[in-house]
C-alpha positions as CSV (number, residue, x, y, z in Angstrom):
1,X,-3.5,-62.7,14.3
2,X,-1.9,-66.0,14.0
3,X,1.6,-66.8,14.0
4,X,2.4,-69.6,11.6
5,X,5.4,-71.9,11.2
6,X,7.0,-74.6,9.5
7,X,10.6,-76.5,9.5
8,X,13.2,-75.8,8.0
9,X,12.0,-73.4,5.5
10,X,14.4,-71.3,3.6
11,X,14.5,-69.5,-0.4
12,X,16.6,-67.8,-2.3
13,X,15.7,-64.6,-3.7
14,X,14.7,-64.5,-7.6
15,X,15.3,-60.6,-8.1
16,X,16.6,-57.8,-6.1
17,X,14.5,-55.5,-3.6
18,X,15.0,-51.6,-2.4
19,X,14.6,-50.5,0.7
20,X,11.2,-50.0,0.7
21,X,9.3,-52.8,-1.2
22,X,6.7,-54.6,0.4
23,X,7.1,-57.6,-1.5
24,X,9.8,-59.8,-2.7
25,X,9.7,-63.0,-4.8
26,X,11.8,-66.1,-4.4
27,X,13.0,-68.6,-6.9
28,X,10.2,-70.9,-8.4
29,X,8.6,-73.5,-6.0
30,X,10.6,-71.9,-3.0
31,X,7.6,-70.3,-2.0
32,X,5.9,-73.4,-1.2
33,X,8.2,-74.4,1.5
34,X,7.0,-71.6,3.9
35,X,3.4,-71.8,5.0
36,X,0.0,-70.8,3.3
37,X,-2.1,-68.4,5.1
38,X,-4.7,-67.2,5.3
39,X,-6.0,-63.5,6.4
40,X,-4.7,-62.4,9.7
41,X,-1.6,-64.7,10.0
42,X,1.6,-64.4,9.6
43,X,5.1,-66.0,9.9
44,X,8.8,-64.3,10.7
45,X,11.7,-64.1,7.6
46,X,14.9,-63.0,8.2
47,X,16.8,-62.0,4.7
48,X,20.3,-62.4,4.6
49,X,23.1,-61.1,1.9
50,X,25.1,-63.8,1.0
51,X,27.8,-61.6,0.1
52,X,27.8,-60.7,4.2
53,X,25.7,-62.9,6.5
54,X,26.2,-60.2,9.0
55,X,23.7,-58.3,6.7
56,X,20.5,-59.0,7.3
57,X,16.6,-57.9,8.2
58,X,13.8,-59.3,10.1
59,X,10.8,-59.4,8.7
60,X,7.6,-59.9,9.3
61,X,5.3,-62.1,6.2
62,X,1.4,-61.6,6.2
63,X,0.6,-62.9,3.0
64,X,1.5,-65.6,0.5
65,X,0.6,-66.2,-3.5
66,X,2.7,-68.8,-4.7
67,X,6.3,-67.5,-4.9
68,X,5.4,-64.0,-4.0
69,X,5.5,-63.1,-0.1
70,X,3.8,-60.1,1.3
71,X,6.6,-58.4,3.9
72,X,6.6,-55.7,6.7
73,X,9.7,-54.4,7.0
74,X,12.6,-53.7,9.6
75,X,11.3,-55.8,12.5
76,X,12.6,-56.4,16.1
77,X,15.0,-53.2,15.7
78,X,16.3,-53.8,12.2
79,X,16.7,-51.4,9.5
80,X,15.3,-51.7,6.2
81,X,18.1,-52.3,3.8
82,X,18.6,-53.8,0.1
83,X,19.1,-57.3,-0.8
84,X,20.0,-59.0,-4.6
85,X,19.2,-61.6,-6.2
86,X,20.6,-65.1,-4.4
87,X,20.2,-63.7,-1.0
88,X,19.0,-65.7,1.0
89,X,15.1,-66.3,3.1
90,X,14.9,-68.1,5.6
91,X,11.8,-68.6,8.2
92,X,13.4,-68.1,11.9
93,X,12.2,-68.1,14.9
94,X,13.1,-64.9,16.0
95,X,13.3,-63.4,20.0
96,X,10.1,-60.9,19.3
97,X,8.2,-63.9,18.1
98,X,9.1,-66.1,21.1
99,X,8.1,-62.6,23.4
100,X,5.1,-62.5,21.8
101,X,3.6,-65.7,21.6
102,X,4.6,-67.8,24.0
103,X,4.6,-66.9,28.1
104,X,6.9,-65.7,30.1
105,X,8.3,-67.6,33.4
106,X,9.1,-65.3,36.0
107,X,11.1,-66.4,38.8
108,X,11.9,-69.8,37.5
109,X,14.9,-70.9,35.6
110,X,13.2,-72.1,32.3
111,X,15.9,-74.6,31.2
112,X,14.2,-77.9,31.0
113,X,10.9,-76.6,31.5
114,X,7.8,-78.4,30.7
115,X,3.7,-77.9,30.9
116,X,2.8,-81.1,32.0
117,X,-1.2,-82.4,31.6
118,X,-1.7,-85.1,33.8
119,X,-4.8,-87.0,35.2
120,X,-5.8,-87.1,39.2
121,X,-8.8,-88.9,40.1
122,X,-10.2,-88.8,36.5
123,X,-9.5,-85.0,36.5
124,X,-6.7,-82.9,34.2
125,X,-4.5,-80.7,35.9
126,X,-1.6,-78.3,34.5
127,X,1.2,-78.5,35.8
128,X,5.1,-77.0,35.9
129,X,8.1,-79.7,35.8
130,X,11.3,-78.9,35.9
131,X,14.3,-82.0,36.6
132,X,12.7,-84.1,39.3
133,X,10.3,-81.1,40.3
134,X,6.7,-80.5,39.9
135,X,4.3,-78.1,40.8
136,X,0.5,-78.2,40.5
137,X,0.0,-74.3,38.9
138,X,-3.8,-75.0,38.0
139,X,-6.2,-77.5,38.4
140,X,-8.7,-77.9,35.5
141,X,-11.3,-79.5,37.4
142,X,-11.0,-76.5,39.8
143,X,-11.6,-74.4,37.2
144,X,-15.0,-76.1,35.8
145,X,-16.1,-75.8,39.6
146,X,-15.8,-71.8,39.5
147,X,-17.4,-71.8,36.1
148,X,-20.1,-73.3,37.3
149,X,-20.4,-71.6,40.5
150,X,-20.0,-68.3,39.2
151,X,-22.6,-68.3,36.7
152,X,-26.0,-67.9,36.9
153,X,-27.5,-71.3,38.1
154,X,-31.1,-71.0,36.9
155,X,-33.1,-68.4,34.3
156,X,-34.1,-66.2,37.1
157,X,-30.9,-66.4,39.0
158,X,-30.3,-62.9,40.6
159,X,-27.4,-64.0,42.8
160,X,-24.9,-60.7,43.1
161,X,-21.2,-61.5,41.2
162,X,-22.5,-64.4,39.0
163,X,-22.0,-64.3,35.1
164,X,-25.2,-64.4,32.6
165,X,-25.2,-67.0,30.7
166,X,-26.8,-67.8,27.6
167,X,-30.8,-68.0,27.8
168,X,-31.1,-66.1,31.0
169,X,-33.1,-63.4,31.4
170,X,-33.8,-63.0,28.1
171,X,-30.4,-63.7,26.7
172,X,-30.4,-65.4,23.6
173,X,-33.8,-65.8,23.7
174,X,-37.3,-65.4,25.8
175,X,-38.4,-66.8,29.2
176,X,-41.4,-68.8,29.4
177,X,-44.2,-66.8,32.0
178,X,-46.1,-69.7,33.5
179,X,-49.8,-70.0,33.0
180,X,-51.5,-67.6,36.1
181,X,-48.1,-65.4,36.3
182,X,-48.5,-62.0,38.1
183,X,-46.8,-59.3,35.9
184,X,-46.0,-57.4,39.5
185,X,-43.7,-60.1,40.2
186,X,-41.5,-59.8,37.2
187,X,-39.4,-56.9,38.2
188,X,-36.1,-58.3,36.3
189,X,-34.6,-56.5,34.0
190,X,-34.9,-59.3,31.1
191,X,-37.4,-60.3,27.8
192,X,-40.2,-62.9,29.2
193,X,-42.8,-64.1,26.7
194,X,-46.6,-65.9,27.3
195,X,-47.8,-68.0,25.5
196,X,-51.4,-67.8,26.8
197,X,-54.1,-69.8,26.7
198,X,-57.5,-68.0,26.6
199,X,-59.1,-71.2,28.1
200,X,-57.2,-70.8,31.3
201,X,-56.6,-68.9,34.4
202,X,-56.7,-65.0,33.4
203,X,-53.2,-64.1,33.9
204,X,-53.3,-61.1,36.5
205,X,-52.1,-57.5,35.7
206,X,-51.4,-57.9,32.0
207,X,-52.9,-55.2,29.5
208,X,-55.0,-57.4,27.7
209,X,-55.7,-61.1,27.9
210,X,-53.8,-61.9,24.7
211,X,-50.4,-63.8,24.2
212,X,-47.1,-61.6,23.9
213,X,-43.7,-60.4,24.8
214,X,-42.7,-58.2,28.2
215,X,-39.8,-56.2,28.2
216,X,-38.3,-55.3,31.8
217,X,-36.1,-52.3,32.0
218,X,-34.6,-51.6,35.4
219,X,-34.3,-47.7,35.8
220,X,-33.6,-45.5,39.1
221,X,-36.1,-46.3,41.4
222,X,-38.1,-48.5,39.4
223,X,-38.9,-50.6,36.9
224,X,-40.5,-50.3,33.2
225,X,-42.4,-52.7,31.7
226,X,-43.2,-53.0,27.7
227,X,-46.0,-55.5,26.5
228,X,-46.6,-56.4,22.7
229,X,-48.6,-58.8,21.9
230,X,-48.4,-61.5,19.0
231,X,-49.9,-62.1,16.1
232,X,-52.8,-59.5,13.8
233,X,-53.4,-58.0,17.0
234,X,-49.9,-55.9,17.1
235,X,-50.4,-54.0,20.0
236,X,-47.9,-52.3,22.5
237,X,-48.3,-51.2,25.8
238,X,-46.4,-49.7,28.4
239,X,-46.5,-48.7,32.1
240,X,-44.0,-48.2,34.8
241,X,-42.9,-49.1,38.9
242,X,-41.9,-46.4,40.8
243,X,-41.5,-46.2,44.8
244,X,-43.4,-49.9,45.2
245,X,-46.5,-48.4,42.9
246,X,-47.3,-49.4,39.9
247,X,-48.9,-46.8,37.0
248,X,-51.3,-48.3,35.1
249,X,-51.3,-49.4,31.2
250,X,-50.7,-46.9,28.4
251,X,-51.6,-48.5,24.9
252,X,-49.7,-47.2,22.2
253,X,-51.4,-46.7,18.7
254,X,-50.6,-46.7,14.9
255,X,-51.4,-47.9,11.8
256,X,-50.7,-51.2,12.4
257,X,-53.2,-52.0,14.9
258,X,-56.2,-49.3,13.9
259,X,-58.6,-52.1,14.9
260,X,-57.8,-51.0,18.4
261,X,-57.6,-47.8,17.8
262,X,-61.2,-47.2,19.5
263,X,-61.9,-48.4,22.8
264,X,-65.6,-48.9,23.9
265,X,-64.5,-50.5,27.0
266,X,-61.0,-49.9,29.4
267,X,-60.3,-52.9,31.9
268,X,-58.9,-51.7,35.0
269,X,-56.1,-54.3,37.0
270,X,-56.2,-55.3,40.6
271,X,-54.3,-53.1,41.9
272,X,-53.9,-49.8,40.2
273,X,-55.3,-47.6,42.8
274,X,-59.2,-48.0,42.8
275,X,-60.4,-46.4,45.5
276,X,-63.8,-46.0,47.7
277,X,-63.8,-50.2,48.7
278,X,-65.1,-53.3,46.7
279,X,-64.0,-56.5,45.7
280,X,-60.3,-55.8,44.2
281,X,-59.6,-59.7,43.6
282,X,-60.7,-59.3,40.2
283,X,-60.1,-57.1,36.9
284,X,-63.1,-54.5,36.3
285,X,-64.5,-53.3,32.7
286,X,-65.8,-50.2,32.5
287,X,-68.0,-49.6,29.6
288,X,-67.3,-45.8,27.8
289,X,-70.3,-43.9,26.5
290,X,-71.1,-44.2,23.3
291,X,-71.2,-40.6,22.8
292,X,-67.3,-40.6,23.3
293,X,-67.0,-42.7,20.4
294,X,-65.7,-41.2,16.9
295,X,-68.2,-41.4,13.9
296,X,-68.6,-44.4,12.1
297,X,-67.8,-46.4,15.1
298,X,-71.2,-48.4,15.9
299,X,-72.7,-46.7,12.9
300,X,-74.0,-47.6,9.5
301,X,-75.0,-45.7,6.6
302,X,-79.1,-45.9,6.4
303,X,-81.4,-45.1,3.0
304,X,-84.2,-42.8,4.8
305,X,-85.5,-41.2,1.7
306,X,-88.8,-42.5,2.2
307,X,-88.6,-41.5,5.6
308,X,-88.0,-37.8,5.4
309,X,-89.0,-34.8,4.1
310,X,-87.6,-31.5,2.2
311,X,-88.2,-28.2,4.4
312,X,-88.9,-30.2,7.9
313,X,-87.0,-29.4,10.6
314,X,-85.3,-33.0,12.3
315,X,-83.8,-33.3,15.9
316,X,-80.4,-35.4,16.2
317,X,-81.5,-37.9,19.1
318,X,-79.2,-41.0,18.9
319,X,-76.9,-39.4,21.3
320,X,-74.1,-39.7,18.5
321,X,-72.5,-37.2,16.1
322,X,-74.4,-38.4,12.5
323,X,-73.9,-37.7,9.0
324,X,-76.4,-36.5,6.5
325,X,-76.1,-36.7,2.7
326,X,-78.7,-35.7,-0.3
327,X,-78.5,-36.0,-4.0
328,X,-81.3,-33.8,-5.5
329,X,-83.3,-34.8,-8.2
330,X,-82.8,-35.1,-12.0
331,X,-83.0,-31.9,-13.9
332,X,-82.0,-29.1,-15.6
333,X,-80.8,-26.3,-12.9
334,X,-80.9,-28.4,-9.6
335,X,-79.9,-27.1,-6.4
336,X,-79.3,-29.3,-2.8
337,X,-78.7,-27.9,0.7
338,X,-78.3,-28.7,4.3
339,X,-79.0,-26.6,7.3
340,X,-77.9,-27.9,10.6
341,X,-79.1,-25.0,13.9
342,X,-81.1,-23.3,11.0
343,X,-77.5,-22.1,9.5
344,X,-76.6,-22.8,6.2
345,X,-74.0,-25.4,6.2
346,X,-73.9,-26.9,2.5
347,X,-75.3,-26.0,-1.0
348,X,-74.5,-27.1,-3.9
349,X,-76.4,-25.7,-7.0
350,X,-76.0,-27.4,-10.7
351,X,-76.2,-25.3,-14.2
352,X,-75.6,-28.1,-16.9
353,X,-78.2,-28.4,-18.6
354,X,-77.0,-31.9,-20.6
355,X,-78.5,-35.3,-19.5
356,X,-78.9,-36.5,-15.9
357,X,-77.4,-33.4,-14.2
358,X,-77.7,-33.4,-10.4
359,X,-76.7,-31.5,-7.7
360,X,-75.8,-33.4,-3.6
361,X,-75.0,-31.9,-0.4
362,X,-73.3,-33.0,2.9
363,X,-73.3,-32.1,6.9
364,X,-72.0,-33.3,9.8
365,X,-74.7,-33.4,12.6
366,X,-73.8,-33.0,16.0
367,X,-76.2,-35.2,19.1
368,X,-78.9,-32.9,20.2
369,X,-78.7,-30.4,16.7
370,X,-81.6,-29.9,14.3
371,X,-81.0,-30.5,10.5
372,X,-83.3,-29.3,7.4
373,X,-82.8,-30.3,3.7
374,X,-83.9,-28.0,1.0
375,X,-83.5,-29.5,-2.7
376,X,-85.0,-29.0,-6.5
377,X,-84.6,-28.4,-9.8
378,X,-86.3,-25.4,-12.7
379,X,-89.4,-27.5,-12.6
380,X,-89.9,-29.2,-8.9
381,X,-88.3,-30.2,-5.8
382,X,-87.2,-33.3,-4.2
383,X,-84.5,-35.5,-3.4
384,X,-83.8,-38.4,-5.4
385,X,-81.8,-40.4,-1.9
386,X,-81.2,-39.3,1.5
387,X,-78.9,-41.5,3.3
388,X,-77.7,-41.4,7.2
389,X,-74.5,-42.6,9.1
390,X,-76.4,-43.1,12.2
């Protein structure tokens, strides 16, 4: 809150008060001769019966319109009392306000004082004068040389005691990680980001080689590390450092990034614990098998109608989980159905008997499994398309 003043200011009251109001009102355009404020400030009153100036109350204003002043009564150990019309307002400066707003010299007789800003050597310094004395209290250059040395001198700057300011580690906003950065060196807590360059140096120990933020948490013992990475890709990893070993990268998955959602290959970082000898200067790809991959991955649906036949037994030999479906032919009464191990797995058999009725079945074939269609109608049998997700 701000304490607010002005000269000489002084009303007279325009209408009695109780004890208790929170507002009073002075005569018209006395209001304008204490000062505006505005929210938060204030300025002492002290109200005074002019039937018995030994009457009177302190008061504290927080608010102004026009004529009207906003009070907080019995101030500074005053009581609350009533005041009439043509009593009298005046703005004082009261002991409580002095107390409170202005320091305290202790020890020193403060007759004559004075704070005294003079210029050494191109350099301010504060000083006390009293008579013919002075005394140097604080020396402002002084003080811009502990700023600076207690604060952090550089964006990395890990010297014990010193003050963060703006921009470091991640403060305000993101380090730059140079172009060939190891991610085992940045151990920090603090928010990094790279900007990378696929055309460069593969950065080592990242999750993937794309541009993105890190995170660095400092827990006990260790250290996490949280990697998203920008743009359409949107994904997130995460991995920790604990006792001078780090884990290796765990991807996390949603909706967002379902593109990555299947992984056909996992790259494996210097440094994560491979064991049995090699060359470890270098990231390693490891290819999965495609038989670990979900259905549809890899796969496209295929038209073998003219390629397969009702009531023959087929064997499943891509290795991969496929999908069968069969619409039987046109006709009145037609029936469709899939065995997969010689067990029934799907039928589907059609009564209507008005124009183009149909009949289709569906089965989920797992790699190595067997698979027979069986389809028709009242007059014949046959399958009208057989398609494969293969």
């Amino acid at each position: 809150m701000a304490l607010k003043l002005s000269n000489n200011a002084s009303g007279i009251l325009a209408a009695a008060i109780s004890n208790s109001a929170t507002s009073l009102t002075l005569r018209s355009g006395h209001g304008s001769r204490f000062p505006a404020l505005s929210s938060g400030d204030w300025f002492p009153i002290t109200v005074v019966r002019a039937s018995d100036p030994s009457q009177f109350e302190i008061m504290r204003c927080t608010a102004r319109n026009g004529d009207t002043l906003t009070v907080v009564r019995a101030q500074e150990g005053t009581s609350a009392i009533t005041f009439s019309a043509g009593d009298v307002v005046e703005l004082r400066l009261t002991a409580g306000t002095l107390e409170e707003n202005f320091p305290q010299v202790e020890g020193r007789n403060a007759k004559n004082l004075r704070f005294i800003i003079s210029s050494v050597g191109g350099k301010p310094e504060l000083k006390f004068k009293s008579g013919n004395n002075e005394e140097t209290v604080v020396r402002l250059s002084d003080l811009g040389t502990a700023a600076t040395r207690d604060v952090t001198t550089s964006r990395t700057d890990t010297t014990a005691g010193r003050l963060l300011k703006f921009g470091d580690f991640g403060v305000g906003y993101s380090i730059d990680i140079p172009q060939g950065a190891n991610l085992n060196d940045y151990t920090t807590q603090g928010e990094y980001r790279q900007n990378m360059n696929a055309n460069a140096t593969p950065e080592l120990n990242y999750p993937a080689q794309l541009a993105g933020a890190l995170k660095v948490m400092n827990v006990a013992n260790g250290v996490i590390q949280e990697y998203t990475t920008f743009g359409s890709t949107r994904r997130k990893f995460l991995r920790g450092l604990y006792d001078v070993v780090w884990s290796g990268w765990v991807e996390f998955y949603s909706s967002g990034n379902d593109a990555s959602l299947v992984k056909t290959s996992r790259t494996i970082s210097t440094g994560t614990g491979l064991t049995g000898g090699g060359d470890l200067s270098a990231n390693r790809t490891i290819s999965l098998a495609s038989s670990h991959w979900p259905i549809g991955v890899g796969q496209t649906w295929q038209d073998v109608t003219a390629q397969r036949a009702l009531n023959t037994t087929y064997t499943n030999s891509t290795g991969r989980t496929i999908v069968v479906s069969i619409v039987a032919i046109s006709g009145r009464d037609s029936y469709a159905a899939i065995y997969v191990d010689g067990k029934l797995i799907f039928h589907q058999r059609d009564t209507y008997n008005g124009a183009d009725p149909r009949s289709s079945a569906v089965a989920i074939v797992p790699p190595g499994s067997t698979y027979r269609v069986s389809s028709g109608n009242y007059s014949g049998t046959g399958v009208s398309l057989w398609m494969e997700l293969r």
